[in-house]
C-alpha atoms as one frame of an Amber mdcrd trajectory, in Angstrom:
protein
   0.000   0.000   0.000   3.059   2.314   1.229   4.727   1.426  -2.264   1.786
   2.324  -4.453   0.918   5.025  -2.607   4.657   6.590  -3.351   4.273   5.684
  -6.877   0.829   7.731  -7.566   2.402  10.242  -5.272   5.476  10.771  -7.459
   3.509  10.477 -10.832   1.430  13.401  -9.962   4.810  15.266  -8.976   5.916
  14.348 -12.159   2.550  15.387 -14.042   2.464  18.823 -11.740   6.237  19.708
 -12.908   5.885  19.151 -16.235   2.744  21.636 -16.258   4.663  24.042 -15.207
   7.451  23.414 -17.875   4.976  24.350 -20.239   3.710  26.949 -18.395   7.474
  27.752 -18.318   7.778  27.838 -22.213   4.698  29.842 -22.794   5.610  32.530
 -20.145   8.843  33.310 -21.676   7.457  33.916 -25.217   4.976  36.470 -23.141
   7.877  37.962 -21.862   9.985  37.946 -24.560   7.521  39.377 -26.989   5.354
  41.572 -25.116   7.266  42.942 -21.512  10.436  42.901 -22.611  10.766  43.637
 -25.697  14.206  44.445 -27.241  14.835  44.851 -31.326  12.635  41.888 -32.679
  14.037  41.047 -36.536  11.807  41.540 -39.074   9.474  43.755 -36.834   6.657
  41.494 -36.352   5.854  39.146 -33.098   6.160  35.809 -34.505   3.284  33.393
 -34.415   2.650  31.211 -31.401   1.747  28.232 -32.981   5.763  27.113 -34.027
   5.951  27.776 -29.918   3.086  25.860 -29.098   4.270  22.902 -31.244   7.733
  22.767 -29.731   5.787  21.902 -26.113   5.911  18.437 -27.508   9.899  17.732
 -27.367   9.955  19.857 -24.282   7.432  17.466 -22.042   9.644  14.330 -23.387
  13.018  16.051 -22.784  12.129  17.589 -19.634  10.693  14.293 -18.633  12.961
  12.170 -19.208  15.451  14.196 -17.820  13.753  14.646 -14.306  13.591  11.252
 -13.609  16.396  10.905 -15.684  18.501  12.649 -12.350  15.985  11.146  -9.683
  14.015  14.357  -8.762  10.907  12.230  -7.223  13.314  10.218  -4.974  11.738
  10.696  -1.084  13.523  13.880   0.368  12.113  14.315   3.698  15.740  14.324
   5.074  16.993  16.576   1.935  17.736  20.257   1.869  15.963  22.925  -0.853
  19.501  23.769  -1.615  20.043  20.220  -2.997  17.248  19.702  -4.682  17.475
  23.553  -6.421  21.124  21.888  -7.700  19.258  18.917  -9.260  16.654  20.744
 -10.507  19.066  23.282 -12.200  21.498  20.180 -13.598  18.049  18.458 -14.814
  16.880  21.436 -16.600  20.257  22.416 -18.295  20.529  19.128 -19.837  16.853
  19.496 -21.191  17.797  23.170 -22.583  21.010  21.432 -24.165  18.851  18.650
 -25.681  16.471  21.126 -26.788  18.544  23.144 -28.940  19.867  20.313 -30.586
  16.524  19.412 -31.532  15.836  22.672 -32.783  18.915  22.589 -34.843  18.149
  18.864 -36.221  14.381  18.792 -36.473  13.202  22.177 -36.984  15.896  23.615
 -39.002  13.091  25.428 -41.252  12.095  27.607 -38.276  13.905  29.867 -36.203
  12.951  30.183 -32.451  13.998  33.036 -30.305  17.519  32.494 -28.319  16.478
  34.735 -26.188  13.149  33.032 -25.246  15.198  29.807 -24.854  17.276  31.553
 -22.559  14.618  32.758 -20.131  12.857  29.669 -20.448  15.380  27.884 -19.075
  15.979  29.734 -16.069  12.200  30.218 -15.521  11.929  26.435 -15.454  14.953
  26.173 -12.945  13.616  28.538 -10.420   9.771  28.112 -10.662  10.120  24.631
 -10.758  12.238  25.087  -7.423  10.106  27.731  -5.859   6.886  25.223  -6.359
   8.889  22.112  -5.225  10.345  24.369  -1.934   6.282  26.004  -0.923   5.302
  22.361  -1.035   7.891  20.914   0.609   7.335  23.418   3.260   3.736  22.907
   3.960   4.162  19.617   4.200   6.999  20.292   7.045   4.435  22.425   8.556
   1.698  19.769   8.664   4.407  17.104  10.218   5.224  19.517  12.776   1.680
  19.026  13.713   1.424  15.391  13.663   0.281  14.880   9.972   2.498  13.390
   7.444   4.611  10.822   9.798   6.264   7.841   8.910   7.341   5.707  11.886
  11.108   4.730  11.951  13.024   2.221  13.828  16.490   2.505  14.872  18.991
  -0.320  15.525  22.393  -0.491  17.271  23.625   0.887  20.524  26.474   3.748
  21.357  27.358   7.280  20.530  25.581   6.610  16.728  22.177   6.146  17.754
  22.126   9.448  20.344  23.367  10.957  17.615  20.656   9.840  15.021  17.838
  10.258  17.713  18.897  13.768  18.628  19.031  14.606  14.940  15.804  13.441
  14.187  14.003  14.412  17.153  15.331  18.291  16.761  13.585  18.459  13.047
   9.743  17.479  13.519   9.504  18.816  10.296  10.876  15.755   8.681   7.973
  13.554   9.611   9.672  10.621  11.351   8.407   8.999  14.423  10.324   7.027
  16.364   9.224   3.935  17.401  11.584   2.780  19.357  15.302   1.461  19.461
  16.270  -2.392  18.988  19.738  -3.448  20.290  21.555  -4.576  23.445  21.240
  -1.282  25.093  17.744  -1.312  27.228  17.781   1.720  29.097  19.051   4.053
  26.270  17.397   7.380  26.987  15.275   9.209  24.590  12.563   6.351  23.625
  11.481   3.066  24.478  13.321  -0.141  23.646  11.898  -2.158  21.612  14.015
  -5.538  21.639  17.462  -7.303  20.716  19.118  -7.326  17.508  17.800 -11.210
  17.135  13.866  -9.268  17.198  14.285  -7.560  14.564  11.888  -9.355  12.356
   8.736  -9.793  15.081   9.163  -5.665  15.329   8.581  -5.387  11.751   5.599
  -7.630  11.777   4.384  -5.778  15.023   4.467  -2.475  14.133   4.122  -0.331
  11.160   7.474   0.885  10.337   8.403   2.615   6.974  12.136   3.527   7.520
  14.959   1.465   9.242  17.785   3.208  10.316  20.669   0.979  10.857  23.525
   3.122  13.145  25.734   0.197  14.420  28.732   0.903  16.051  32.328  -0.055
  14.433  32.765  -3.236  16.740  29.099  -4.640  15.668  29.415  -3.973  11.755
  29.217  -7.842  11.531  25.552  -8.010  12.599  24.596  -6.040   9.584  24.229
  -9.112   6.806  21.600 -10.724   9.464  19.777  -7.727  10.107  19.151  -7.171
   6.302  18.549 -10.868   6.165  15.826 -10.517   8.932  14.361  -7.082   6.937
  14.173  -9.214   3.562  11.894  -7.895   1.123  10.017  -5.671   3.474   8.343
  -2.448   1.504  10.593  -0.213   4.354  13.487   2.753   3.225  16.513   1.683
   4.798  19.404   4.007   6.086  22.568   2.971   7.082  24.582   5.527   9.194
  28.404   4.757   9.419  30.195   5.246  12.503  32.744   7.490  11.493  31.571
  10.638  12.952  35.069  10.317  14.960  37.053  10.088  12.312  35.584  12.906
  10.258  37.274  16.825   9.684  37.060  19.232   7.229  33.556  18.885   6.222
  33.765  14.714   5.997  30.646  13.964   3.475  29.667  11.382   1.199  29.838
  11.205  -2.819  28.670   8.852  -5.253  30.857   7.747  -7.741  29.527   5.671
 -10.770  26.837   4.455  -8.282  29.185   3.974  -5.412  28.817   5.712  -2.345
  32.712   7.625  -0.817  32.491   8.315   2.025  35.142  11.416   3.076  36.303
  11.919   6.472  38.269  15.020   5.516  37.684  17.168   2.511  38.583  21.064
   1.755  35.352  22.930   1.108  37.134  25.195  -1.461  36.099  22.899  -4.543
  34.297  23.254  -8.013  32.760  26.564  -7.772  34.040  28.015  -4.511  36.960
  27.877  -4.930  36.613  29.855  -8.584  34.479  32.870  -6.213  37.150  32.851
  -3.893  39.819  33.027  -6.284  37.920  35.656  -7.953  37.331  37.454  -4.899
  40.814  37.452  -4.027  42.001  38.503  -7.101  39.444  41.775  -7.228  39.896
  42.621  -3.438  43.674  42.447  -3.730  44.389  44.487  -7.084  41.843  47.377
  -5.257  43.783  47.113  -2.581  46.928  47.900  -4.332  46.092  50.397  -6.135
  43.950  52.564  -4.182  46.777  52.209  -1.402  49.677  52.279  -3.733  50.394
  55.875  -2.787  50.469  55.042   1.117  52.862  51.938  -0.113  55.069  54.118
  -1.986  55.082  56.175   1.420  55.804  53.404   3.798  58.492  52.123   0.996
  59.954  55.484   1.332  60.457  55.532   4.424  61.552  52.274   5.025  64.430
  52.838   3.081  65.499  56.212   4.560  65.474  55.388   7.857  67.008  52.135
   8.108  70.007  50.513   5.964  68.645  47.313   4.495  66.050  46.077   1.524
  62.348  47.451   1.361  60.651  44.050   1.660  61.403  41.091   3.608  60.989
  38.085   2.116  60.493  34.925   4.337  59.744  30.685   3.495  56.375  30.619
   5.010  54.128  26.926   4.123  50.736  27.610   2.728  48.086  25.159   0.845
  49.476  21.193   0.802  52.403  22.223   2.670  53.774  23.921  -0.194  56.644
  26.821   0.547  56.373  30.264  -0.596  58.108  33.226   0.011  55.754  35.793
   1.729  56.844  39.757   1.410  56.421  42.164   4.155  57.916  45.636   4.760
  61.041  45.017   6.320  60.522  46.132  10.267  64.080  44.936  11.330  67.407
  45.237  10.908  69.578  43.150   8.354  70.199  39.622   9.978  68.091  40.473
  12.872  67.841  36.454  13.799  72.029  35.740  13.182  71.862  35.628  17.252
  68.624  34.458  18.396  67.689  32.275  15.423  64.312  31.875  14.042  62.049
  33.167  17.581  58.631  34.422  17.427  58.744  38.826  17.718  58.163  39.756
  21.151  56.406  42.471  22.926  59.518  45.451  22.847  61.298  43.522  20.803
  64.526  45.374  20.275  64.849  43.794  16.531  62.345  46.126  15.701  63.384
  49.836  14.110  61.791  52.551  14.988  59.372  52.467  12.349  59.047  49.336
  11.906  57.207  49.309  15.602  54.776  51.844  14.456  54.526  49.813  11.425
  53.679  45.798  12.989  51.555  47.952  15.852  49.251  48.866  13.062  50.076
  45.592  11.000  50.412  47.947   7.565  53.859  46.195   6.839  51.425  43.049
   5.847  50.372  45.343   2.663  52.748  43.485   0.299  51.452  40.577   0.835
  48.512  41.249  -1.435  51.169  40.699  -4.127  50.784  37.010  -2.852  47.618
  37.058  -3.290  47.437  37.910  -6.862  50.148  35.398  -7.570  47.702  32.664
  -6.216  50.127  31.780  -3.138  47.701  33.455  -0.421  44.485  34.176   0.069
  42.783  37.650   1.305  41.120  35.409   4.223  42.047  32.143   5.892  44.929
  30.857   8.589  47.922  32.657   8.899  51.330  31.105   7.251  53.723  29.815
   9.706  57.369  28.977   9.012  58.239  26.067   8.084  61.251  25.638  10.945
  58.150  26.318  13.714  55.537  24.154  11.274  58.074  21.271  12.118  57.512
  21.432  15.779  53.851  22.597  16.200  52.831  19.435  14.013  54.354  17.446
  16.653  52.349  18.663  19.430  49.739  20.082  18.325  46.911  17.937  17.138
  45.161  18.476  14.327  47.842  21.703  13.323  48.318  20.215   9.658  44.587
  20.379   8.504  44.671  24.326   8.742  46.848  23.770   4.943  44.215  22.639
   3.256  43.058  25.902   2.177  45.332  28.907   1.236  46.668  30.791   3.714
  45.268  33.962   4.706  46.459  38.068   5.509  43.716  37.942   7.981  41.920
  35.009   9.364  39.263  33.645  11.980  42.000  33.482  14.362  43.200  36.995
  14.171  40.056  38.590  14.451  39.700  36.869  17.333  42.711  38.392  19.199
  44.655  35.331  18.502  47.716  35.772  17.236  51.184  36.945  18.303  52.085
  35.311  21.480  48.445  33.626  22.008  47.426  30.183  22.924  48.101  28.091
  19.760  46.165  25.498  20.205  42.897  28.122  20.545  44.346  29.461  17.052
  44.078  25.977  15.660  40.544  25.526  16.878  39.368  29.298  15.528  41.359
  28.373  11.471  39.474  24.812  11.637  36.444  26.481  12.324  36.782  28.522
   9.612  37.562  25.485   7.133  34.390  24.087   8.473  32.261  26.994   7.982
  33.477  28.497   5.167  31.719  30.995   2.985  32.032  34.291   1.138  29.848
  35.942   3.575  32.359  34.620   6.173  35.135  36.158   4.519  33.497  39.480
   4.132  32.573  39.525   7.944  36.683  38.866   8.672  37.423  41.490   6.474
  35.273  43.638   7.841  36.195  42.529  11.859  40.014  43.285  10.577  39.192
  47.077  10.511  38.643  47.230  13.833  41.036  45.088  14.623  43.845  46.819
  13.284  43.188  49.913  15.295  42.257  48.131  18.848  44.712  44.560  18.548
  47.289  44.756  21.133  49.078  41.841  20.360  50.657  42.884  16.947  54.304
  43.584  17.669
């Protein structure tokens, strides 16, 4: 009944989509023609019916290609922002099909570009928008008990709190928890409902419509007779792993050719972020430099007048995958200031320091050069400071975890440093601040750093 039920549900969403596809179509020849209406060749609106005739190829295409990237799979545990990707990837491939139909099968007519255009974002985002105001009235109806699908869980340890907390926090989702089956009869949350060995008299018992198998590492053998004891049963199935204590860096899972990879550490600077932070970067940092190239010429100037020595200091610093880079600043120091001391972290009064170059680390402007870096692709505007190498060495030793801040570029400002972490601050608290930035990264983020950094650069006493 559950099975048929989800079939005539998804053939209606199918049915309902593809309406609006052609709704899609027909709206942007109305707005093509008759709101906005650029330069039309010829001068005359051209006739609907070559329009109304292409709604054939579009329902197959657009068909097809729906189900073709499983938009009417169950999502009650999905996000809108993962379905709006599908929907978009689903509806690019139809608007790629489409024109080669166009230019195979209806060579002797020529449709608009421009209406193909709009009608293919129209179809990505009202599709979406229709999809997301359903979605969410059905979230609002489970919230109030309507909608639910009882669930199951099985296994015993840090997993199944986990799952049960997760689920329990998000009403919205429609799952009811039935109860927990395992060795563990006085787990806390819900009511037990038997050993692994019951699995199969639970089923029978109650009316359960997703099993969610969360075993811990030690029990993994148990699965084989627990999907023996399921069967055939018309039930979704979930299997969490227990690896959320081996996961870092945004750990996820990715299907390859129809197997699932499952990544316990991953930077989240792939595909398309990391091309808007690269961009962003690269615009941020060439304003920089020339709207303050006159107080850089200054500080240049200066530098050179007041102290024997070069302008900029260049020093091995280790930035994305370990790699070494040379990262400028204006020289602050005298020539061979570490031929005593060796490499040592600068100190509050550090007598190293000239004159200027005090005035110049108290208000960090000696960091300018380093959007050069930047637009040479070995730094980023935001993200965990560079260390030396010679100090890298040590802190990876005792530090855990120090290593992961190099999987993302390193930064002129970071998490950390707005923060009041940096100079002679706890490290590991640094560590913790440039992970959490991995972790959450976003532009936004990096705008609210950059922003934070104003006032830090005035009010930070621990730049010296």
């Amino acid at each position: 009944m559950l099975k048929a039920y989800s079939r005539l549900f998804q053939q209606l969403m199918l049915v309902s989509d593809l309406l609006l596809v052609a709704g899609c179509w027909l709206l942007a020849y109305g707005v093509r023609f008759y709101v906005i209406v650029p330069p039309i060749t010829g001068g005359e609106v051209p006739p609907l019916g070559p329009y109304l005739l292409m709604l054939i190829p579009i329902l197959l295409v657009w068909g097809v290609s729906f189900r073709a990237f499983d938009l009417y799979r169950p999502r009650r545990i999905g996000s809108h922002l993962s379905e709006a990707a599908d929907i978009a990837k689903a509806s690019t491939m139809g608007a790629l099909v489409l024109v080669a139909v166009m230019a195979f099968f209806f060579k002797g007519y020529e449709y608009s570009r421009v209406v193909i255009v709009y009608f293919w974002l129209l179809s990505i985002g009202l599709v979406w928008f229709s999809r997301a105001a359903f979605r969410e009235a059905l979230r609002f109806a489970r919230r109030r008990g309507y909608n639910l699908r009882g669930a199951v869980i099985i296994g015993d340890g840090e997993s199944v709190t986990a799952v049960l907390q997760r689920i329990q926090s998000r009403p919205d989702v429609g799952l009811h928890v039935l109860g927990l089956i395992g060795d563990d009869k006085d787990h806390a949350g819900t009511r037990w409902l038997g050993g692994y060995a019951d699995l199969r008299a639970v089923l029978d018992a109650h009316e359960v419509d997703h099993v969610i198998i969360a075993l811990a590492h030690e029990d993994y053998a148990r699965l084989p007779g627990l999907l023996d004891a399921i069967g055939d049963e018309p039930v979704t199935i979930h299997v969490v792993p227990d690896l959320v204590r081996f996961t870092s860096l945004r750990g996820g899972v990715e299907d390859f050719e129809g197997i699932p990879f499952i990544h316990l550490r991953d930077s989240p600077l792939q595909g398309w972020s990391r091309i808007a932070k690269r961009a962003f970067d690269v615009v941020f940092a060439a304003a920089v430099l020339v709207l303050l190239s006159p107080v850089m010429l200054g500080i240049a100037l200066a530098v050179k007048l007041t102290s024997p020595g070069p302008i900029l200091y260049r020093q091995d610093r280790m930035g994305l995958d370990g790699q070494r880079f040379q990262m400028l600043k204006f020289r602050t120091m005298g020539v061979n200031a570490e031929a005593s001391t060796g490499p040592v972290w600068a100190s509050q009064g550090d007598a190293r320091r000239t004159r200027l170059g005090a005035f110049l680390r108290r208000f960090s402007v000696d960091e300018l050069p380093q959007f050069v870096n930047v637009l040479r692709g070995q730094m980023s505007v935001v993200g965990p400071r560079p260390e030396r190498p010679v100090f890298v060495e040590d802190f990876r030793r005792t530090v855990p975890g120090y290593m992961l801040r190099h999987k993302v570029k390193s930064g002129i400002t970071g998490w950390a440093q707005v923060h009041g972490l940096r100079g002679n601050t706890s490290l590991e608290k640094r560590i913790e601040r440039d992970i959490e930035y991995i972790e959450r990264w976003s532009l936004w983020l990096d705008l609210k750093i950059i922003v934070l950094t104003l006032s830090r650069v005035v009010f930070d006493r621990n730049a010296y």
